[in-house]
C-alpha positions as CSV (number, residue, x, y, z in Angstrom):
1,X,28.9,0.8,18.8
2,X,25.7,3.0,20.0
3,X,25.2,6.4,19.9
4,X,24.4,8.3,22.8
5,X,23.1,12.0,21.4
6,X,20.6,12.6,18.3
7,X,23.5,13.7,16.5
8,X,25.3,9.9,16.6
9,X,22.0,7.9,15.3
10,X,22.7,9.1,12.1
11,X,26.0,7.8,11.9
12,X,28.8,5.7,13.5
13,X,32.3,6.9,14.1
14,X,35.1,4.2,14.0
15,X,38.3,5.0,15.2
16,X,41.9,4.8,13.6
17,X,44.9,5.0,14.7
18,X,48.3,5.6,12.5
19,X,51.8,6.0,13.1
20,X,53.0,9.4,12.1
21,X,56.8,9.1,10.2
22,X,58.0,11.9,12.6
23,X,57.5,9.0,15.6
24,X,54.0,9.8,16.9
25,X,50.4,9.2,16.0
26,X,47.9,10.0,14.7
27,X,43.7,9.8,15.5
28,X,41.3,10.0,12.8
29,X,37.7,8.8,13.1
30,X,35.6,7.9,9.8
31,X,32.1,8.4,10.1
32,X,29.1,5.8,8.2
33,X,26.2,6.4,8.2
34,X,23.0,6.3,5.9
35,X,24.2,10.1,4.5
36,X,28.1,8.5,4.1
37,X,27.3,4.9,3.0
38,X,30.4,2.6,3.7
39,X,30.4,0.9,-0.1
C-alpha cells in the first residue's frame, strides 16, 4: 500500500471490516506508522 499525499508517507491505513450485531457493518481503518509502531 503507497501513499499518495505528504500526509500518508508517514503512515499506512489498513482497512477492517466488522459485522455490526444489529445486521450491518462496520469500517474502521488502523493507522502504522513510525509515530504508531505496529508491535
Amino acid at each position: 500500500v503507497a501513499g499518495s499525499r505528504d500526509l500518508d508517507r508517514s503512515k499506512v491505513q489498513a482497512p477492517g471490516i466488522v459485522r455490526d450485531p444489529s445486521g450491518g457493518h462496520r469500517l474502521f481503518y488502523t493507522a502504522i506508522g513510525s509515530d504508531r509502531p505496529f508491535e
